[in-house]
C-alpha positions as CSV (number, residue, x, y, z in Angstrom):
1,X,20.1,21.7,6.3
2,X,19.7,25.0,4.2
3,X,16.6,26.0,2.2
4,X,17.5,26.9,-1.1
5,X,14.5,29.8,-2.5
6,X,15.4,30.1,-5.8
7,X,16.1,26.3,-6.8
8,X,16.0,27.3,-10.6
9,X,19.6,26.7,-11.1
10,X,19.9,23.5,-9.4
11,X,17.0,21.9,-10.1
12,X,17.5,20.3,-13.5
13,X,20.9,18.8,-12.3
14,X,19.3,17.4,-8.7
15,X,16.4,16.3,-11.5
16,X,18.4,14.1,-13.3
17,X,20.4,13.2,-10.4
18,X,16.7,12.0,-8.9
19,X,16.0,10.1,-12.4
20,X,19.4,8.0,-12.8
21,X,19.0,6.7,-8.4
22,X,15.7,6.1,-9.5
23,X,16.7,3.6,-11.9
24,X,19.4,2.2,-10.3
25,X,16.7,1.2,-7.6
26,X,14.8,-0.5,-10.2
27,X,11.7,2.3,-10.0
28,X,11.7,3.6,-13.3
29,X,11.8,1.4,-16.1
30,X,10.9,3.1,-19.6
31,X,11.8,6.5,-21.3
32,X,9.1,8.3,-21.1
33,X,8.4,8.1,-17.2
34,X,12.0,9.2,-17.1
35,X,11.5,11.5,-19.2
36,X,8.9,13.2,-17.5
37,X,10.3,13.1,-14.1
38,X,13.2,14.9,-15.5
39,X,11.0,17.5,-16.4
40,X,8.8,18.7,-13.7
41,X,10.4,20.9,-11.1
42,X,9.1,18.9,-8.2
43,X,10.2,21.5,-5.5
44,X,7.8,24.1,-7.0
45,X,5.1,22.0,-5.4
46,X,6.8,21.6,-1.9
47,X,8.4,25.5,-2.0
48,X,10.4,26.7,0.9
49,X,11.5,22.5,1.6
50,X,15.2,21.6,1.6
51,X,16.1,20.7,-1.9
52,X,18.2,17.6,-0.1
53,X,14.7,16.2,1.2
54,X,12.8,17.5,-2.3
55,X,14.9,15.3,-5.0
56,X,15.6,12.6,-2.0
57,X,14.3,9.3,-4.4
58,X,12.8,7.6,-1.5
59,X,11.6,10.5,0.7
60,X,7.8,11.7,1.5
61,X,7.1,15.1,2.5
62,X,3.6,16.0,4.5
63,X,1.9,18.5,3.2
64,X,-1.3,18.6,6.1
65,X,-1.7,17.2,9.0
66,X,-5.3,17.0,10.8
67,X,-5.5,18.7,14.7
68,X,-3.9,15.0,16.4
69,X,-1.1,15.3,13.9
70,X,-1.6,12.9,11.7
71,X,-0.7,13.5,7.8
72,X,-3.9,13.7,6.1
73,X,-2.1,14.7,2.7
74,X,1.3,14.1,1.7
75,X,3.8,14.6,-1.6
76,X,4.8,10.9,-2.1
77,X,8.1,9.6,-2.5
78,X,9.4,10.3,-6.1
79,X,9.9,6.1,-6.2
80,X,6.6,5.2,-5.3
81,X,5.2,7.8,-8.1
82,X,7.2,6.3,-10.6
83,X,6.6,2.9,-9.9
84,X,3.0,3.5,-10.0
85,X,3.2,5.5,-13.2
86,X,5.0,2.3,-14.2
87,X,2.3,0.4,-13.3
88,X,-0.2,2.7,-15.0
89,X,1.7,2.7,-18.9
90,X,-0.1,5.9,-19.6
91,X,0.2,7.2,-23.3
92,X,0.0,10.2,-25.1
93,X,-3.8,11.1,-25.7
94,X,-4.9,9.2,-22.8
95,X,-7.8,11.0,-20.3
96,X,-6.8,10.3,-16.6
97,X,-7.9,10.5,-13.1
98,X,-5.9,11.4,-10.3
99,X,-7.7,10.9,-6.8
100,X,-5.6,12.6,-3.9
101,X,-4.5,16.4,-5.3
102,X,-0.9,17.3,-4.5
103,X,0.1,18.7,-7.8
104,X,3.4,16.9,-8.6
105,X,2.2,14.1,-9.5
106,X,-0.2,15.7,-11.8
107,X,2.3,17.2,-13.7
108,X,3.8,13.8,-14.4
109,X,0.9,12.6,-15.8
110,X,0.2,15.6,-17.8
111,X,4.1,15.3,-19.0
112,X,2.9,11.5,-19.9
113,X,-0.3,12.1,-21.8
114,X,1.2,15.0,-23.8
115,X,-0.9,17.7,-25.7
116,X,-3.4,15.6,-27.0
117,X,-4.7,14.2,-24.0
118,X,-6.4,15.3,-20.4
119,X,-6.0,15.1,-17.1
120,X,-8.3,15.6,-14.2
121,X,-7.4,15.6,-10.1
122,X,-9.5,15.2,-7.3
123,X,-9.2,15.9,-3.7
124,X,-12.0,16.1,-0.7
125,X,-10.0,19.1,0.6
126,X,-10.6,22.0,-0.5
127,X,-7.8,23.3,1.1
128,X,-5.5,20.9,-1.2
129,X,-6.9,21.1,-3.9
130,X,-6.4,25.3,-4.2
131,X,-3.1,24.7,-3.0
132,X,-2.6,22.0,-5.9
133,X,-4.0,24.3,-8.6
134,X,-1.4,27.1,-7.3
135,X,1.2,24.9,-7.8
136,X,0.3,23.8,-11.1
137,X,0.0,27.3,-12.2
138,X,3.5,28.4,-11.3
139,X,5.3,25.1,-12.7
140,X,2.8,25.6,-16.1
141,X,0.9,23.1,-16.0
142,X,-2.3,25.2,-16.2
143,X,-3.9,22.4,-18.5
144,X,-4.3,20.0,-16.3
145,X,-8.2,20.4,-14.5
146,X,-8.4,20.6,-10.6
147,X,-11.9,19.4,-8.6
148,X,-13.1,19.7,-5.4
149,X,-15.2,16.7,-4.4
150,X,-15.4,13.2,-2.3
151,X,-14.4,10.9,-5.2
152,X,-15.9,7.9,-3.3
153,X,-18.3,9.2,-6.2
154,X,-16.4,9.4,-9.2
155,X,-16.3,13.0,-11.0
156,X,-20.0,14.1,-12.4
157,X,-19.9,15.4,-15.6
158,X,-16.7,13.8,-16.6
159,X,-16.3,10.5,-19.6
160,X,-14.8,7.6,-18.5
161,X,-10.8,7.5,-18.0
162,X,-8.1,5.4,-20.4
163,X,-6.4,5.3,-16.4
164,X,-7.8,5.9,-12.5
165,X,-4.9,6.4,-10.1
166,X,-5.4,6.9,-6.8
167,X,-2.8,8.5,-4.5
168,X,-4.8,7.8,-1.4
169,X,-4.8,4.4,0.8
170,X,-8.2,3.2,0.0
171,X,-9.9,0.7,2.3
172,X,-12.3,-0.4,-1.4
173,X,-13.0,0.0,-4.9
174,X,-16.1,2.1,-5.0
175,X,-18.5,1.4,-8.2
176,X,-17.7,5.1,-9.9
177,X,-14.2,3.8,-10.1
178,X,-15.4,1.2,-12.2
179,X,-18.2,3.0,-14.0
180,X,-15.6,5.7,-14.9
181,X,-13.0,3.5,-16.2
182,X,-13.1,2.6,-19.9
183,X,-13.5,-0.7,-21.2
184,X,-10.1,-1.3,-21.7
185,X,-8.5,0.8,-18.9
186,X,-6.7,0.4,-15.9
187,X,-6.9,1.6,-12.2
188,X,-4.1,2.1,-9.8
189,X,-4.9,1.8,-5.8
190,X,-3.5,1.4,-2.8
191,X,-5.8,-1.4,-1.6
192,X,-5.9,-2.1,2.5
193,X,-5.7,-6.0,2.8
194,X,-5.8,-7.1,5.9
195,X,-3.3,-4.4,7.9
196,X,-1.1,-4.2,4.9
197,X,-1.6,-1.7,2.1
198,X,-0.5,-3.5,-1.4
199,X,-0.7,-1.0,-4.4
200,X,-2.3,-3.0,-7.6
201,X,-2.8,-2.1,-10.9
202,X,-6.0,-3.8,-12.1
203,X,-7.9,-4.5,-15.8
204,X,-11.5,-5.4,-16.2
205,X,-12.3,-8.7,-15.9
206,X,-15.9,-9.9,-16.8
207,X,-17.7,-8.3,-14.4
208,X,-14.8,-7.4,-12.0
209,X,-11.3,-6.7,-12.0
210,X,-8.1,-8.8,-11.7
211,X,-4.3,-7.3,-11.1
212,X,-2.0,-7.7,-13.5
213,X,0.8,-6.0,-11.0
214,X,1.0,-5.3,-7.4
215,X,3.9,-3.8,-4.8
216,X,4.3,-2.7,-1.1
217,X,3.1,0.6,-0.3
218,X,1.9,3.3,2.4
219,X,-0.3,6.1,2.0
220,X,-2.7,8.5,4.1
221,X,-5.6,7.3,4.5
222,X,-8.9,8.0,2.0
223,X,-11.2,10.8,3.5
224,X,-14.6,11.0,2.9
225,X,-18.0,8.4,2.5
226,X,-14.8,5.8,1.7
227,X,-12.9,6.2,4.5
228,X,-12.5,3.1,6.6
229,X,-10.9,2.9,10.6
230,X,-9.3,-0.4,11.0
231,X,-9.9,-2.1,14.4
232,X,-7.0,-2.5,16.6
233,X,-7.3,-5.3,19.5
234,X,-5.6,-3.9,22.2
235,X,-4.1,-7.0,24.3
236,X,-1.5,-5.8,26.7
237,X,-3.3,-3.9,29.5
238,X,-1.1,-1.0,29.0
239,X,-1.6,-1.4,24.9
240,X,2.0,-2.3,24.7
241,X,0.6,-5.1,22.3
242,X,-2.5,-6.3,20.1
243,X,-3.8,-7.0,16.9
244,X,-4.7,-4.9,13.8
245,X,-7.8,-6.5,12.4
246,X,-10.3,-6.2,9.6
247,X,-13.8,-6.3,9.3
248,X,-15.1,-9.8,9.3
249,X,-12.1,-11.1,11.6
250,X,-13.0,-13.6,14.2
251,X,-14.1,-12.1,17.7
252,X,-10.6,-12.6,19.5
253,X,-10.1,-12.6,23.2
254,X,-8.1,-10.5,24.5
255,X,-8.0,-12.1,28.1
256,X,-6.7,-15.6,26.3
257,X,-4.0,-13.5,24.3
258,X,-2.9,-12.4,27.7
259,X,-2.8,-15.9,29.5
260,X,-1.4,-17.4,26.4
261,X,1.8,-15.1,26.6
262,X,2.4,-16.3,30.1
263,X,3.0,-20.0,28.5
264,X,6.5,-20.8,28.1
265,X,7.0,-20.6,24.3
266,X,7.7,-23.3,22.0
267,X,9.8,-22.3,18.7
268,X,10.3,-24.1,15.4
269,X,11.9,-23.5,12.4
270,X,11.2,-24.5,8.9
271,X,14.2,-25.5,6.6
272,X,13.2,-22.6,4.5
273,X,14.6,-19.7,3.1
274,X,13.4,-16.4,4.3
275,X,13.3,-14.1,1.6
276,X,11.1,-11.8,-0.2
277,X,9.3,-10.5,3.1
278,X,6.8,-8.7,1.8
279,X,5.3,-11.2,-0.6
280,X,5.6,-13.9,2.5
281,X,3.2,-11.4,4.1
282,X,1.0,-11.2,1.9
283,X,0.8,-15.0,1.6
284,X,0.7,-15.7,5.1
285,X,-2.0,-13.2,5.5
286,X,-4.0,-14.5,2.7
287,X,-3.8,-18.1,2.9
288,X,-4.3,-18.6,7.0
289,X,-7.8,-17.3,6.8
290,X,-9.8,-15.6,9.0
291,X,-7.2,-16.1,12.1
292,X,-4.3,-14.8,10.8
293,X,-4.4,-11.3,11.4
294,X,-1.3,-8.8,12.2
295,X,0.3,-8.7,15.7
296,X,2.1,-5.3,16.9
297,X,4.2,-5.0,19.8
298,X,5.8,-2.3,21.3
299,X,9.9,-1.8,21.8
300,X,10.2,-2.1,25.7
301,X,8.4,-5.5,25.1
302,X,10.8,-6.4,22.1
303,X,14.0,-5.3,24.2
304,X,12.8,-7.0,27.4
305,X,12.6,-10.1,24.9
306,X,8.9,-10.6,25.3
307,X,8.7,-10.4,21.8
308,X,10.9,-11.0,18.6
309,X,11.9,-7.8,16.6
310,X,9.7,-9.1,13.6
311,X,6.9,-7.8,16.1
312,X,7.5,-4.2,16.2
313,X,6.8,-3.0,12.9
314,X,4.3,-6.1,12.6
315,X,4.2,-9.2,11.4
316,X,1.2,-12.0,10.6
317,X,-0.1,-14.1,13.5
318,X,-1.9,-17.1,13.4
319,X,-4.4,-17.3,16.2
320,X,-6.1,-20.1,17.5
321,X,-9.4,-20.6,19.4
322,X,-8.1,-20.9,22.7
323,X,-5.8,-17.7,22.4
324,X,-2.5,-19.8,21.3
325,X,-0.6,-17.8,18.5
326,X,2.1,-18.2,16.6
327,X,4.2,-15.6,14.4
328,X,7.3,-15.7,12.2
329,X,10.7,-14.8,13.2
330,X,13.9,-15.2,11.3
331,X,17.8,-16.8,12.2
332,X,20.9,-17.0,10.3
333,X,21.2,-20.1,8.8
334,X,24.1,-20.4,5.5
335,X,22.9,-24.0,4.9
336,X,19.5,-22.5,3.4
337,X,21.6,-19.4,1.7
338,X,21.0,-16.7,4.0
339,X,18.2,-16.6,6.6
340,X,15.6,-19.3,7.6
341,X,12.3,-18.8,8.5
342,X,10.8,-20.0,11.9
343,X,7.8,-19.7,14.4
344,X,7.1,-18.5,17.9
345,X,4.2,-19.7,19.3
346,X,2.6,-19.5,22.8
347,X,-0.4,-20.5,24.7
348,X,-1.7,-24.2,25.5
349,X,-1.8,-25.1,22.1
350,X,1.2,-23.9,20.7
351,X,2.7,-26.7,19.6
352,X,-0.2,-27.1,17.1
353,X,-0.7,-23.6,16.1
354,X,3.3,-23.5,15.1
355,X,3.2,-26.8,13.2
356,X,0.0,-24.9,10.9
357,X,2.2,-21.9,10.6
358,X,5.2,-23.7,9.9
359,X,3.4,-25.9,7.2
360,X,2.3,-22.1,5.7
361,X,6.2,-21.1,5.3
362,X,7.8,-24.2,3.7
363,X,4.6,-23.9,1.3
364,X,5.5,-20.5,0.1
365,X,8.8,-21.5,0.1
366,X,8.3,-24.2,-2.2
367,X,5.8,-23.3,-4.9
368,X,5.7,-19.2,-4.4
369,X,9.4,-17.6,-3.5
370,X,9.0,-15.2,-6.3
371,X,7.8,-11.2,-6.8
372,X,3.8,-11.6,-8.6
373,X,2.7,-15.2,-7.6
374,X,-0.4,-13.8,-6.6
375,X,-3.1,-12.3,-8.5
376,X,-5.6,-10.1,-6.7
377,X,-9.3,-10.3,-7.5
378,X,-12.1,-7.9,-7.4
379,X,-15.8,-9.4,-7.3
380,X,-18.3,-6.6,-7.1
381,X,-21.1,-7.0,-4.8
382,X,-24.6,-8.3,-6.1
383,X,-22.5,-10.1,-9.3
384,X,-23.7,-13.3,-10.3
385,X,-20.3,-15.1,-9.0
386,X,-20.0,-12.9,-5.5
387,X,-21.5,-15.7,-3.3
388,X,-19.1,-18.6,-5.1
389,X,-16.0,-16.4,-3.7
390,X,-14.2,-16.9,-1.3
391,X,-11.5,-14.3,0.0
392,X,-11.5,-10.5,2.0
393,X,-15.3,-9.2,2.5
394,X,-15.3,-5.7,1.6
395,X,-17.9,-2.8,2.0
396,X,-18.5,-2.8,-2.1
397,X,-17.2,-6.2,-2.8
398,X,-15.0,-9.3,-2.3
399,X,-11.4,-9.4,-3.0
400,X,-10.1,-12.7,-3.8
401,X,-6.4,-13.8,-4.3
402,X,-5.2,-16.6,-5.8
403,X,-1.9,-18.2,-5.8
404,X,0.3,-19.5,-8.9
């Protein structure tokens, strides 16, 4: 692949080339987020990257990576910014907050709020954040006002924002957040819910905050006083398998796991259609409570047939007290138009633990098969309805979703 230096020829044809696959895939939606894709010269704030990676529509490129290797900033796919930007329906005039400094997407906002408005980004890094106002610079977006600080704390000095969005996987919604949003704004966030990382756009709500939309999504982790490590369950002795689990999760046994996979396993299917995987997920992981957390296995185990495929890149698991589990798996099956929805389960109790699970997927099937069934609460700690919600415990607050 051959690194272009001087891109300034190409880049408004690979530009609009980026803008027309990006709404063919159903990413960008209106004009003006078009419009402003078309015009930043997104390589300027990756330079010396192949262009074919640069303008690739669905293609992330790290920009630091801490000492183990992992990314610890990265320029996000040019879908995932537009679908967020989407999500965020920023207007000329607006003020808005960007937490996580890369630059690019910046400049999209500042090509969004126009002349009249302001726009302020954020990172913990101070490393970022100088390379960020570099890269602004040299593209000419000078306007647009570059901080260094942990915005687990919001930005001193600064008025509320018209929009907050937050290029960062966040494990919670800090109070600044919602002191610094204006009454009638909106904040975008990558919200960790239970292993799975859902990006929502939410509105004030009487004292909280309730989504009005919400997609799949994956980004680096939030540094700082908000950074969260998620708890991993290591179950196979060689950690060829376990469970990703949040805070307030059950105590599971690791030893019962163990026996339970020795079992022979008992499989059932539903009658349903599988479809829509990722808002299965999130129902699944949502509505099984406490024990349904995410089960990860490794590939020797998948291709030794230990495990199903849905396992490797993860998939809800329903655990029970005794160690019997149960997770979804999928089969061909025409008469339900397409794919059909089923259950593995092992351990003494299996047989039960797959007729709950079971019961879970023909109940999504029937009143929920569609994209925004759920909407996604945000009750702020010590408000006068915290203790009457149910739903995923959080450092700052409950998040509660409910089903439609």
């Amino acid at each position: 692949m051959t690194t272009v230096r001087d891109s300034r020829d190409f880049s408004p044809q690979l530009r609009a080339a980026m803008v027309s696959e990006l709404r063919s895939m159903g990413a960008i939606t209106s004009d003006r987020v078009a419009q402003a894709v078309a015009a930043v010269p997104r390589h300027l704030f990756v330079p010396g990257q192949p262009l074919e990676a640069v303008y690739a529509a669905d293609h992330a490129l790290v920009i630091k990576r801490d000492p183990d290797g992992a990314a610890t900033s990265s320029l996000s796919s040019a879908h995932i910014q537009s679908v967020m930007l989407e999500q965020a329906e920023i207007v000329p005039g607006m003020r808005v907050l960007e937490i996580g400094s890369g630059g690019y997407n910046a400049a999209l906002i500042a090509e969004l709020v126009g002349e009249t408005g302001e726009v302020v980004s954020i990172d913990i890094d101070p490393e970022i954040t100088e390379r960020a106002r570099a890269c602004l610079d040299s593209a000419g977006y000078e306007r647009v006002k570059v901080v260094v600080g942990d915005a687990e704390h919001g930005v001193p000095g600064e008025d509320a924002f018209d929009r907050i969005v937050v290029t960062a996987g966040a494990w919670d919604i800090p109070p600044a957040w919602r002191t610094q949003l204006t009454a009638r704004g909106r904040l975008i966030v990558p919200l960790r819910l239970k292993g799975v990382t859902r990006t929502i756009a939410f509105e004030a709500d009487g004292e909280g905050l309730a989504s009005v939309s919400y997609l799949l999504s994956g980004f680096v982790p939030m540094q700082g006083d908000g950074q969260h490590h998620e708890r991993v369950l290591a179950v196979g002795d060689d950690e060829s398998w376990g469970l990703r689990v949040d805070e307030g999760a059950p105590d599971f046994d690791a030893a019962g796991l163990r026996a339970a996979l020795v079992h022979t396993r008992v499989e059932r299917w539903s009658g349903a259609a599988f479809d829509l995987p990722d808002e299965l997920e999130l129902f699944l992981l949502t509505r099984g409570g406490p024990h349904m957390v995410m089960l990860h296995a490794r590939q020797a185990l998948v291709e030794q047939g230990v495990f199903a495929p849905s396992a490797l890149r993860g998939v809800p698991v329903l655990v029970s007290d005794d160690g019997s589990f149960a997770y979804r798996i999928k089969r061909e099956n025409p008469d339900v138009g397409g794919f059909e929805s089923g259950v593995i389960a092992h351990g003494p109790a299996a047989g039960q633990v797959a007729d709950e699970y079971v019961d879970l997927l023909r109940h999504w099937a029937r009143d929920h098969p569609r994209r925004g069934a759920a909407t996604i609460g945000y009750i702020p700690t010590g408000g006068p309805t915290e203790h009457a919600v149910e739903g995923i415990p959080k450092r700052h607050g409950t998040v509660a979703i409910t089903w439609c």
